[in-house]
N, C-alpha and C positions, 0 to 999 in steps of 0.2 A: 504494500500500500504506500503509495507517496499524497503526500498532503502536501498541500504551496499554500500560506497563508500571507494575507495583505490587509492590511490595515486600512480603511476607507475612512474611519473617523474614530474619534476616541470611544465611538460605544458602539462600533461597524466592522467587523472583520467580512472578508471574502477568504474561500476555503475552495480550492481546483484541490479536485481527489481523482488519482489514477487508482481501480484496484484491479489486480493481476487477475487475467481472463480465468487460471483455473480457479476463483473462487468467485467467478461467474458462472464458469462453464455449467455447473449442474442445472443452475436457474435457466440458463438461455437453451438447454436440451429441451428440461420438463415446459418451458413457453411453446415449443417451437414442436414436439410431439403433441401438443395437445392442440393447438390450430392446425397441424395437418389432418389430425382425423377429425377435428367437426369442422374445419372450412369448405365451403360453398363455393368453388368460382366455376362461371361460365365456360361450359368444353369440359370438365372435368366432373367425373362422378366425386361425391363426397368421400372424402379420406385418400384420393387417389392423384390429388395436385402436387406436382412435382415440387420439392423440398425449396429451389433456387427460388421458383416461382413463389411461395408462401414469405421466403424470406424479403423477398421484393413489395411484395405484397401489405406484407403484416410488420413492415420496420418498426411502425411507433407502437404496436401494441406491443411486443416483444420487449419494447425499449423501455416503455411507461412497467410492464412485468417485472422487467430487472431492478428496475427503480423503487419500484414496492417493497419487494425481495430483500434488497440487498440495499438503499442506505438505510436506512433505519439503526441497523444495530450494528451497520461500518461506520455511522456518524456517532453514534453513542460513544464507541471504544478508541478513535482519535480524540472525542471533546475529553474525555476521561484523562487519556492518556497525556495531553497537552495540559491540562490544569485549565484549562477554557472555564471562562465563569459565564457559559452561555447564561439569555436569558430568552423568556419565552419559545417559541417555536422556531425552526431556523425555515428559510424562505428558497426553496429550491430553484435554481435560475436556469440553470442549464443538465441536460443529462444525455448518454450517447454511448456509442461503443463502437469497438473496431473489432471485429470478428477473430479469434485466436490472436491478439493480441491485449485489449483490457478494454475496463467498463469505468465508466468516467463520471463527473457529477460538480456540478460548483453552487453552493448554496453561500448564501448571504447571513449572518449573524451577530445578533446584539450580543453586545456583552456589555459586562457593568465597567466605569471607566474608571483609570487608575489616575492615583491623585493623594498626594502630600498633607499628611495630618498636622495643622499647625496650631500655635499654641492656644488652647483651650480652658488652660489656667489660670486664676485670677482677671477673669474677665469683669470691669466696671459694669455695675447693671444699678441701676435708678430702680429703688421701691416706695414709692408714695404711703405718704402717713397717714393713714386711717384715724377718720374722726366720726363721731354720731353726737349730732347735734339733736336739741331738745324737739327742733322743728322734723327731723327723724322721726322720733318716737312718736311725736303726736300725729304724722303723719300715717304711720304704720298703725297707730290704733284708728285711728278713723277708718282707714282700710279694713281693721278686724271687724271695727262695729258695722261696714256696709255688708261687709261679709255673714254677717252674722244676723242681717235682716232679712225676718222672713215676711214672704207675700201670703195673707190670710185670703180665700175666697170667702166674698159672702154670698148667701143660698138662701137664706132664710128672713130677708126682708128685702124693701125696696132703697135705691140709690138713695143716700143721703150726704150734705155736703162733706166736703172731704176724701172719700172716694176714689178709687180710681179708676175708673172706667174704658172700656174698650168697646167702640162700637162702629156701623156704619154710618150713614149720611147719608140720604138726597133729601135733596128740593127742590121743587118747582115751582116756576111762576104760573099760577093759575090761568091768566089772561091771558096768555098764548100760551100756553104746554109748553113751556122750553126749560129743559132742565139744567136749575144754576150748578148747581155743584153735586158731584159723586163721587164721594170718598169712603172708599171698604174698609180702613183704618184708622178710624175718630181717636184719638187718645185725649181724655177730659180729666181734670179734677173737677167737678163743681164745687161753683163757691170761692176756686182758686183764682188769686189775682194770674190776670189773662188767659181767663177762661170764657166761652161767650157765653154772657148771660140767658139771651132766650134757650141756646141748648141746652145750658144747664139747669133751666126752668122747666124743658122739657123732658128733660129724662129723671125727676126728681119724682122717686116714689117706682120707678121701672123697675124689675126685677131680672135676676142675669137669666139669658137667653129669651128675654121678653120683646115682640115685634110693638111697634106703635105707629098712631101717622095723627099727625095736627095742623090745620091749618091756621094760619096769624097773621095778622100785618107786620110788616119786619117797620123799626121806628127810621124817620126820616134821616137819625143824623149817624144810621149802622155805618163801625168803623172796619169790624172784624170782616165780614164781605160786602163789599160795597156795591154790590151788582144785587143785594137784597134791598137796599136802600127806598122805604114806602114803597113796597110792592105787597100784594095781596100772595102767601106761599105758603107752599104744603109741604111738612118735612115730613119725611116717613124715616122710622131708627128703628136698627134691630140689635140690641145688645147681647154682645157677646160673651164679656168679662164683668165683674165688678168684683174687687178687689181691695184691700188696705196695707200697707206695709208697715209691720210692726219693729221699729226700732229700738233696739236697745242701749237704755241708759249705759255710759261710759263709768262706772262706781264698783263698788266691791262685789257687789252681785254679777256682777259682768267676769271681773277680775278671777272670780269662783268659781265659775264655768269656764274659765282658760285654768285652769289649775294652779288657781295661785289665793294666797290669803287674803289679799285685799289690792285694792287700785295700786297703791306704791311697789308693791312686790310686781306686780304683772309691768309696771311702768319699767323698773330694772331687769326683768327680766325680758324685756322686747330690745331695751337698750345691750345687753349682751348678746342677744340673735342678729342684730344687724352689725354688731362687732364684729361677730363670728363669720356672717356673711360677707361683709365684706372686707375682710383679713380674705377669705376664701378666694373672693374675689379679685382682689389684689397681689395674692399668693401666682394666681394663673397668669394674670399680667405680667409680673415681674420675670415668671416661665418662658413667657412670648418674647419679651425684650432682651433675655438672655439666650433666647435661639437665633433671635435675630442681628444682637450683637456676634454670637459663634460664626453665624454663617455670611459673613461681609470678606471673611476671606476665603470663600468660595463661587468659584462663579464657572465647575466643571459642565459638559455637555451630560444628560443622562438621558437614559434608553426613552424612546418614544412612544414605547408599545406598554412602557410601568406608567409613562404620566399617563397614557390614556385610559388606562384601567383604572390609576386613581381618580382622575376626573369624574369617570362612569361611577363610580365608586360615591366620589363626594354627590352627583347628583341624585343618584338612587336613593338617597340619605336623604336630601331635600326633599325629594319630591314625594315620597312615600307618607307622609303623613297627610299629605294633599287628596293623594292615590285612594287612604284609608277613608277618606272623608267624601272627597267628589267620586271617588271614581275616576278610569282611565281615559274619560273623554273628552279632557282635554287636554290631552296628549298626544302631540305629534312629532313627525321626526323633523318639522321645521325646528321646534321650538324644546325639542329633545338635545338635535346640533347646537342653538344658541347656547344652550344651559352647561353643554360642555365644553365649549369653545371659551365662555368666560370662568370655568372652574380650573383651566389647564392651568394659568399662571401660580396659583397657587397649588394645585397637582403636584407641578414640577419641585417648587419650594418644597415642597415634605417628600418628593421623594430622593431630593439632595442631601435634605437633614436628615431622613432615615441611614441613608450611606456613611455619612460624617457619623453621628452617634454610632452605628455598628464599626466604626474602624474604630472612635475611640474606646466601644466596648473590646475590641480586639485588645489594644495597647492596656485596657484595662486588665486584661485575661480575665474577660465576664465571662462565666458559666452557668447556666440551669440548673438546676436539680429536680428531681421527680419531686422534691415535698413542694418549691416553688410552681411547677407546671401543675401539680394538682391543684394548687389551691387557686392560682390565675384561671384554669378553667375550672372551677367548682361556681366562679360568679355568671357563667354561663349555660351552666344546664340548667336551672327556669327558667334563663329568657330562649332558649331554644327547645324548648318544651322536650327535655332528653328526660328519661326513668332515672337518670344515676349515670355518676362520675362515668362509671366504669363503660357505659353505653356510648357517651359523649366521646372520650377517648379514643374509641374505636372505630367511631367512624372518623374521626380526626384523622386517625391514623390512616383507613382506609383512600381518604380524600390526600394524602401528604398535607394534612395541616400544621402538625405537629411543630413542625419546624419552624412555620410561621409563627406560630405563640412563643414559641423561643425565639424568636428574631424581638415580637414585640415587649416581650420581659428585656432582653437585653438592649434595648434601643431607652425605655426607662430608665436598667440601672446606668445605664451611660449617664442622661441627663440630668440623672440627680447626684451623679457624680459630679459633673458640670458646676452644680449648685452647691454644692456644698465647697466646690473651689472657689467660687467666686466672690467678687469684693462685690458687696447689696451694701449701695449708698441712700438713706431713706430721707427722704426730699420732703419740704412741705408743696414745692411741686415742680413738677420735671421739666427736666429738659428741654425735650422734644415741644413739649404745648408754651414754653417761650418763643421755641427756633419755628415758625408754621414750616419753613423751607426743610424740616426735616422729613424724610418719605418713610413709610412703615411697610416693613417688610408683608408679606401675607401669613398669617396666624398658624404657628404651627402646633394648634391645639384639637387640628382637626382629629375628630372623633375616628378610632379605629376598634375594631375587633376580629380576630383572624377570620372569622366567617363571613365579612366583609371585603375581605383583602386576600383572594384568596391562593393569587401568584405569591411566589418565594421569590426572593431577591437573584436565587443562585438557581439554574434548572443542575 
């Protein structure tokens, strides 16, 4: 076997493969016997077309045969033996043969690109000082108490003011039948400042799902629809709702239903949850600015066929909760290409810093352990609705995922290595929102889990 390798770009080889005709020969026999006795040609009974002629005949099926045959597991055992860090499928460009002399083949191949680990050490990363101010807290409980209001229907009398009401509308002008207004979705408080009096006059004492119709003179100086203005009209209303919302006081009764003693406790205690949150919060930023500080000194080419799966990848992720909700129909492959034509830039950004973090887990000598990979995928069998660990791992296994959860364990412990090298200068506020001129990298927080991501770095 001779292999001629050439390097077309830093994530592109070309591979021209001679293999010697006798570990052709048996393949282009058993091709070349088995179109002689079932071809068909004109002049010739079946099975009885002279050999020369078949061979003339049947070139590229014989030739497409070999190629089946024989690259497959002659390309597996030079990529092996070369140390090739192919990636994804390789792209077969050419194939061919010279009869009792060899069979030939030039396929195309990503590979991952090679590239200089620099210093990742004591890198400056800006962490903003977390504050929760009073207008926090009060904010976040007014949130709990709208939270916490419930809609009462009522059933068992007629509208009264205060209410809130859900109904139709028309009216007409009597004196020519011309209908002012039809509106299927009335929403009233009566009683309420800028509520219209006569309707609310007229629906006072209705009961829910009660129809009614009244005719009136609307008064000469009506503001609310001014095409009523002293005409003689008939409203007809069919209500649909009537409802009250019951709010609850902000006090210790409140506070004791959030599980706390009284107002003041529940008060420091909302004041520690948005501590918590946003430390959390801040935690992830400071994450992103120290990926994006690491990766300023890299600007390598990487394979085209990983950003575009991660692209697919980030968009599936978007768009699925959409999917869960509308449904597929408004999804098309216009607007499929858009979504991942704008996710590539940042595709690419994570799958640069995937590469960087795995070389510095290299220099690190990261390694897995079975008690780490269980327990990484232990937080995955509910959400893939698996029976047990042991179920989950197996088709892992069966899928080659395995590897990939150790890529993504090791791509972690790298970057918290990162972080615990690094110099966190805690700012009352950064940098970058004095400089606008500064640009921010694309977030490399995007969400990952191996049954998302389901290529390996390395084939």
């Amino acid at each position: 076997m001779d292999v001629t390798i050439s390097q077309k770009s830093p994530v592109l080889i070309k591979a021209e493969v001679n293999v010697a005709w006798d570990k052709a020969l048996p393949h282009y026999n058993k091709a070349l016997n088995e179109l002689r006795q079932h071809a068909q040609l004109p002049g010739f009974r079946k099975g009885k077309a002279p050999t020369n002629i078949i061979k003339k005949r049947f070139h590229q099926e014989i030739t497409d045969d070999l190629a089946r045959k024989i690259v497959p597991a002659d390309m597996e055992s030079w990529i092996k033996a070369k140390e090739i860090k192919a990636i994804g499928q390789p792209q077969l460009h050419h194939v061919g043969f010279k009869e009792n002399d060899h069979f030939h083949y030039c396929v195309f191949i990503e590979v991952l690109p090679e590239f200089e680990l620099q210093n990742w050490k004591d890198l400056e990363v800006e962490k903003l000082k977390v504050t929760v101010t009073d207008e926090h807290v009060e904010q976040r409980l007014e949130n709990m108490i709208k939270d916490a209001t419930q809609k009462i229907t009522i059933e068992d009398r007629g509208i009264e003011e205060g209410d809130q009401v859900s109904m139709s509308l028309t009216v007409i002008d009597e004196e020519i039948g011309e209908t002012l207004i039809d509106i299927d979705d009335y929403q009233i408080i009566p009683g309420a400042e800028g509520a219209h009096p006569k309707v609310s006059e007229l629906i006072m004492g209705l009961k829910r799902e009660e129809d009614a119709s009244q005719s009136f003179e609307a008064d000469a100086d009506e503001s609310h629809f001014e095409e009523w203005a002293g005409k003689k009209l008939t409203a007809y209303i069919e209500i649909f709702d009537v409802y009250r919302e019951i709010t609850p006081a902000l006090d210790d009764a409140f506070a004791q239903s959030n599980d706390c003693k009284n107002l003041k406790e529940l008060q420091e205690k909302t004041r520690e949850n948005l501590l918590e949150e946003a430390e959390n919060f801040e935690k992830a930023e400071t994450r992103n600015r120290l990926v994006g500080k690491l990766m300023e000194a890299y600007h390598f080419e990487v394979p085209a066929s990983l950003v575009m799966e991660e692209a697919q990848n980030q968009v599936q992720r978007q768009v699925m909760p959409f999917v869960q909700m509308m449904g597929s129909s408004f999804l098309n492959d216009k607007l499929i290409h858009q979504l991942v034509q704008s996710a590539t830039p940042q595709a690419e950004f994570k799958i640069r810093t995937d590469l960087v973090l795995e070389k510095i887990g290299d220099a690190l000598g990261v390694e897995i352990s079975d008690e780490e990979l269980d327990k990484e995928l232990e937080n995955y069998v509910e959400a893939f609705k698996e029976t047990s660990l042991e179920a989950l791992k197996e088709k892992y296994k069966d899928r080659g995922l395995l590897e990939n959860v150790k890529l993504v364990l090791k791509r972690q412990k790298a970057l918290e290595a990162a972080e615990e090298a690094a110099k966190i200068l805690e700012v009352d506020e950064l940098t970058a929102d004095k400089n606008a001129e500064v640009s921010e990298e694309p977030s490399a927080e995007t969400s990952e889990t191996p049954a998302e991501n389901e290529s390996s770095s390395e084939t």
